[in-house]
Each structure stands twice: as C-alpha cells, then as structure tokens.
N, C-alpha and C positions, 0 to 999 in steps of 0.2 A: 526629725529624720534627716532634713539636708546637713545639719551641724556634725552628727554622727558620720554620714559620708565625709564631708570634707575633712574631718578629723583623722578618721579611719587613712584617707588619699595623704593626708600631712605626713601620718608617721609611716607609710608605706615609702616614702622616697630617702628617707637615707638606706633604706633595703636594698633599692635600687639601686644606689647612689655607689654602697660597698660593692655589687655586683658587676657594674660597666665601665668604674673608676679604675684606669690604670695603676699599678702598685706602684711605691716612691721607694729607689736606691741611690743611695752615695754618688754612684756614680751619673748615669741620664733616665728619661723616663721610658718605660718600655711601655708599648703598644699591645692594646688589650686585641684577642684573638678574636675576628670577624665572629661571629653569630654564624652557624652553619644554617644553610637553606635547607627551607624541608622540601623533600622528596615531589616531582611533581607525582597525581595522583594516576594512577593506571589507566588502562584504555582498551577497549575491544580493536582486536587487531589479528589478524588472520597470518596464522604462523604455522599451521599442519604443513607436512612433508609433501614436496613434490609427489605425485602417485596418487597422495590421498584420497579414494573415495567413500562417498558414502549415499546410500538408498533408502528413503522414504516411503511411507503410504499416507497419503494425503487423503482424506471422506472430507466431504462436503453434501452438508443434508440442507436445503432451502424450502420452507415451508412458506405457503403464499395464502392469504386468506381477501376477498374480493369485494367490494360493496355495490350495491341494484346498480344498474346502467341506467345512462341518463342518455334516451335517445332523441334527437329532432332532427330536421330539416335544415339545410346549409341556405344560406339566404340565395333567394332564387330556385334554390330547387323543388323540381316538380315531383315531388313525392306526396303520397299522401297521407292521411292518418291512420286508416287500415297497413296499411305498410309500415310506418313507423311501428306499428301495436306488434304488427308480425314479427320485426326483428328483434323486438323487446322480448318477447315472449320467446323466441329462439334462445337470445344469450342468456336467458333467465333459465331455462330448460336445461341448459349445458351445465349451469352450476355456476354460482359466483359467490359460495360461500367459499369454508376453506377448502383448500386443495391439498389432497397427500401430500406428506411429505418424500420431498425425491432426495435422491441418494446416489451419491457417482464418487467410483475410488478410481483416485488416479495415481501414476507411480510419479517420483520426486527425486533428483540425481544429481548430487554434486562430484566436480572431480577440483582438484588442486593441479592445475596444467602445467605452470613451468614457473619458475622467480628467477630475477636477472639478478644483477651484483647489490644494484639498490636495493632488492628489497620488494621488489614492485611482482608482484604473483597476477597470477592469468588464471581466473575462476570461472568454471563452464557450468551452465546452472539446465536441467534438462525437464520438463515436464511432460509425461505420455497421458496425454486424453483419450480416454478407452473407446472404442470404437460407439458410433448412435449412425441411429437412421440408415444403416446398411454402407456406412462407412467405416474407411477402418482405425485404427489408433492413430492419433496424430499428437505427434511431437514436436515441442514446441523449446529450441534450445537459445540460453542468455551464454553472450561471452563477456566479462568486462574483467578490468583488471582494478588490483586492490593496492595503493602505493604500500611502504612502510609504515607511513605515519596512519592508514585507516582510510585515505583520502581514494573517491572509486571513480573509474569512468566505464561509460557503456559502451563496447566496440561492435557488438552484432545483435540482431534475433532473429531467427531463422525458425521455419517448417519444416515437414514433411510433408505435408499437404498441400497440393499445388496453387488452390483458392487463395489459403492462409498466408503462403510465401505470394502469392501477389499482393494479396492484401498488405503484408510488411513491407514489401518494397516499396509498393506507392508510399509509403506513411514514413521511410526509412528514416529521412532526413526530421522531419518532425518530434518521430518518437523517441531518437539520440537525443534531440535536444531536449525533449519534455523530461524524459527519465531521468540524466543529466541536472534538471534544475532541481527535480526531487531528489537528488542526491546530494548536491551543494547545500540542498535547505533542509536537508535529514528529517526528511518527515515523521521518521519512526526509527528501528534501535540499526542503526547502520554503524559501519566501519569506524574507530576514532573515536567513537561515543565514551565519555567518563565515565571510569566503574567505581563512581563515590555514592556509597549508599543510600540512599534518601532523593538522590539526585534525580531531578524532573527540570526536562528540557522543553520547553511551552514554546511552539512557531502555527504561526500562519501562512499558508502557502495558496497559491492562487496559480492554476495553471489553464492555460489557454489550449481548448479541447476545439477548438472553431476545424485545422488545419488539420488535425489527427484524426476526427471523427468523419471529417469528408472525404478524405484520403481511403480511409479505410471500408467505411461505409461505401464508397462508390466502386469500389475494386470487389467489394465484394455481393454486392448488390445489382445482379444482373441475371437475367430469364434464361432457361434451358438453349435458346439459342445463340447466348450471348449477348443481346442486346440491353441497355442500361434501365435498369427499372428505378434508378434515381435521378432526379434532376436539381435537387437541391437540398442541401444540411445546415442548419443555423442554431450555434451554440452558443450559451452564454459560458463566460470563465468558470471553473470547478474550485472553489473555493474550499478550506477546510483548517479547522484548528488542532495539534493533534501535540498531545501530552505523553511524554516519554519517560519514568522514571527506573533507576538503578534498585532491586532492591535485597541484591547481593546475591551470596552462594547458596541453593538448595545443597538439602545434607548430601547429594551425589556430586556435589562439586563443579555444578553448573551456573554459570553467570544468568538471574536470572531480570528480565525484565518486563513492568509491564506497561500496556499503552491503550491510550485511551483519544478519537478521532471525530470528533463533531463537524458534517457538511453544512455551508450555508446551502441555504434554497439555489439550485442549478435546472437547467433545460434544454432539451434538445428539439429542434423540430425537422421531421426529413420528410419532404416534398416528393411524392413518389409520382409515377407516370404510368399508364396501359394499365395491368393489373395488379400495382402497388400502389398500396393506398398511403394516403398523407398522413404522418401519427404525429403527434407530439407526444414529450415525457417531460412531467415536470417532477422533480426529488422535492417536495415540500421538508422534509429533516431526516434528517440520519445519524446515524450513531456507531463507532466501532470500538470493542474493547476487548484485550486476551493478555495473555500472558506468553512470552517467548523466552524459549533456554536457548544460550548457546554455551559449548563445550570451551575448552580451556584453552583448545588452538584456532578458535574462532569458526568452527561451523556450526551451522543451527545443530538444535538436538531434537526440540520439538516445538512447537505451537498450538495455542487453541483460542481461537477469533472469534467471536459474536459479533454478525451485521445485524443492523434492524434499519429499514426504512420504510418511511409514507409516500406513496406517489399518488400521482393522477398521470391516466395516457388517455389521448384525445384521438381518437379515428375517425379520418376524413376519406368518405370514398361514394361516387355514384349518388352523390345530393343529401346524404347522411352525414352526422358528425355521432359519434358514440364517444361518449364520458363515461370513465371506470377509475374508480380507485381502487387502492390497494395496499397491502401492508404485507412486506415481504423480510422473513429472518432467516439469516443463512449462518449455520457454524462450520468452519472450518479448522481442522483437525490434522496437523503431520505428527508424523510420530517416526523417531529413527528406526529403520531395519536392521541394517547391517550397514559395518563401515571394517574397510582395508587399506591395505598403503599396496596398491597396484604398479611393481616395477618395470 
C-alpha cells in the first residue's frame, strides 16, 4: 500500500510541476499569476436598520422535584429530639416530592438605537417581568453596543423597580466587568461568531461571583424596615464548559445554532442575621442545551433552552440545620411576535 502511495505522489508532481511552472518565451520569463485567496468565511454580525424593532414572548416552565429532609441539631444547640421530629414532620406534610410545574410569560424587546460611521450599532435589549406577589411588571432593560466586526460591549442595566435598580447599582461596576468577560470569552452564539457549518467552538469560562452576589444579595436583602437581614455571602468561582456549533440555514433562512453548557460543582453561602436564616446552595452538576435562530440581519428569531440541575440547600436557623435536595428542570422558550423598522 505505501509503494502505491508513493508512486501515485511521483507521478502526480510533473501535474503539478505544468501547473505552477512559468511558460518559456523568446523573449524573458514571465511570472505565474499569485494563487487567489479564498474568501474569509462569513460571521454573525448585526446589520438591521436603525429603527429596527422587534417583540417576543418568552415562557419559562421550572418544574422542581424534592428528596426527605435531613434534620438535626447545629452543634451546641439546645434543641431537642421531639422538636427536631416536629419539624421533620412539618416539611414532610408541605410536600417534598415533585412540585407543579410553574409557568411565567414574559415580554422580550429588541430595538436597533443608532450606528456611527464605523459601523459600531447601540442595541437596547428590554425584558418585562409580569407582575407576582402584588407587585407590579418590572422591566428590566440591557444597553450595549455591537462593533462592525461582531466585537460587543456592555454600557448599562437598569429597572423599573426601585429594589432592583438598587440592587444593579450596588453590583454596577462588577456586573460590566462579569458580563464583559463573558463576552470576550463568547460563551455561547454571540456577535462575530463563524457561520461555517459543522463549526463548534469549545471554551471554559470561569467567572468570579464572590463581588456580584454580595453586592446584590446585600442591596436587596433587607427587612420591611430597612434594616440588613445579611451579614455575609461567600462564593466559590462559576465554572462552565460550553459548546457552540454552526449548523447553518433552516429552510426559512435562518442562521441556525446550537449549544450545549456543562457547570462545574459551584456554591454559595449567605450568612443571614435576626429573622434570616443562614442557607447554603451547593449546584452538585448541571447541564444546558437548545437550539437558537438568528435572522439574516442579526437578531434572534427564536430559542428553546433546557436547564437541568442537582442541588443540595442547607438551612441554618434557631439551633437547626435542614438538608434538602433537589433536582430542578427549567425550559425556556422565545419565540418572535412581531418585528418593524420604527422611524
């Protein structure tokens, strides 16, 4: 078999040899004509008209199923075992199998703001959270801009919610910079991304939630009179591997992608005070997978996401600790309403 190759490679280079060899005249030699370069390959890249908007419905259905509590005694505490038996019996009475599945439709708003000379578009991303608990809708709006090339940065996010907007401000500076690096490390199908088919982009990303979760948790974790019902957040880094591949046009002529997000084991513990009690949450594994369209001038079109994850939450309060696990799957759903060019 290797005689046959090298044989085959011998008589394949005088082929070669007529192809790349300058022709011989009388006169001098003339210069064989460069090899033309191929085309670099396409790219997602956000090109819809100033004005452009368009409105989503977003469902997300989380279905949560429970395993028996594990209750004891915090070392030192004067509890006893009728007591312990009492609160067992309680969270066992409430239910810690599965739990219905919930259901919340929310609205989703992109607009096209403004492009300079370069090229560089200003994208306002809006999501309205339907009113709960005798609150009312709270919107929650992203500004960032999108260079020519695909390359994005985050300029704002803002509420209507006054909780919420404090909560974002404490966090302002952290969350520019978190989102930011998930965007330099394209965790999933972002701006710039290669629209060669088959193409799958594999990164590791690791972002440091320690300064974000305090920030926010502490702004927003505080008693009817205002006083701080936390006194301490301790996270470990959010770890994640996440698979991104190209796998071209559906027949409506939608660039289509899909991605696939495995969590390392992550945790949080938040130290509460008065009538908050101390939890930890540890994500023992995780998993995320969907499919995303986006349209031809670069806005989504639609999505559909499957979460799954295993936890354990630890509650610490009043000389008790309570162990619960749990296994929680969430799909999430946009789907395009309607889209205009707004002058």
């Amino acid at each position: 078999m290797n005689k046959l190759l090298l044989t085959a490679a011998f008589l394949t280079l005088p082929l070669a040899a007529a192809q790349t060899t300058a022709p011989v005249s009388a006169a001098a030699p003339v210069s064989a004509a460069a090899p033309a370069k191929p085309a670099a390959p396409a790219r997602l890249l956000l090109t819809a008209p100033v004005g452009t908007a368009a409105e989503y419905v977003m469902t997300t259905r989380v279905s949560m199923k429970m395993s028996t509590p594990t209750v004891e005694a915090l070392p030192g505490g004067k509890v006893s075992q009728a007591e312990l038996d009492q609160i067992r019996q309680a969270m066992q009475a409430g239910g810690t199998q599965a739990i219905p599945v919930q259901t919340v439709t929310s609205k989703v708003f992109y607009r096209v703001m403004a492009r300079d000379a370069a090229g560089k578009t200003t994208l306002l991303n809006a999501v309205v959270l339907p009113a709960m608990d005798g609150k009312k809708a709270n919107t929650i709006r992203t500004t960032q801009t999108v260079d020519a090339d695909g390359k994005t940065e985050l300029l704002k996010v803002e509420s209507d919610d006054p909780q919420t907007q404090a909560a974002l401000a404490a966090v302002k500076g952290e969350m520019l910079k978190l989102v930011q690096q998930q965007n330099d490390q394209q965790p999933s199908v972002q701006y710039g991304a290669l629209l060669v088919v088959g193409k799958t982009d594999t990164r590791t990303v690791s972002m440091n939630m320690q300064n974000l979760l305090g920030g926010l948790l502490g702004a927003m974790g505080s008693g009817p009179g205002g006083e701080q019902l936390i006194q301490k957040v301790q996270s470990s880094p959010l770890a994640a591997t996440i698979a991104t591949t190209y796998t071209g046009l559906n027949p409506q002529g939608l660039h289509s992608f899909t991605t696939t997000m495995s969590y390392q084991p992550w945790q949080v513990r938040i130290e509460g005070k008065g009538d908050m009690p101390t939890m930890q949450i540890e994500v023992l594994s995780g998993k995320t997978s969907g499919t995303q369209l986006y349209r031809p001038d670069g806005l989504p079109s639609s999505s559909d996401m499957n979460i799954s994850m295993k936890m354990n939450m630890t509650t610490e309060m009043q000389g008790v600790r309570v162990r619960l696990g749990m296994d929680m799957t969430q799909q999430i759903q946009m789907v395009l309403k309607q889209s205009q060019v707004v002058k």
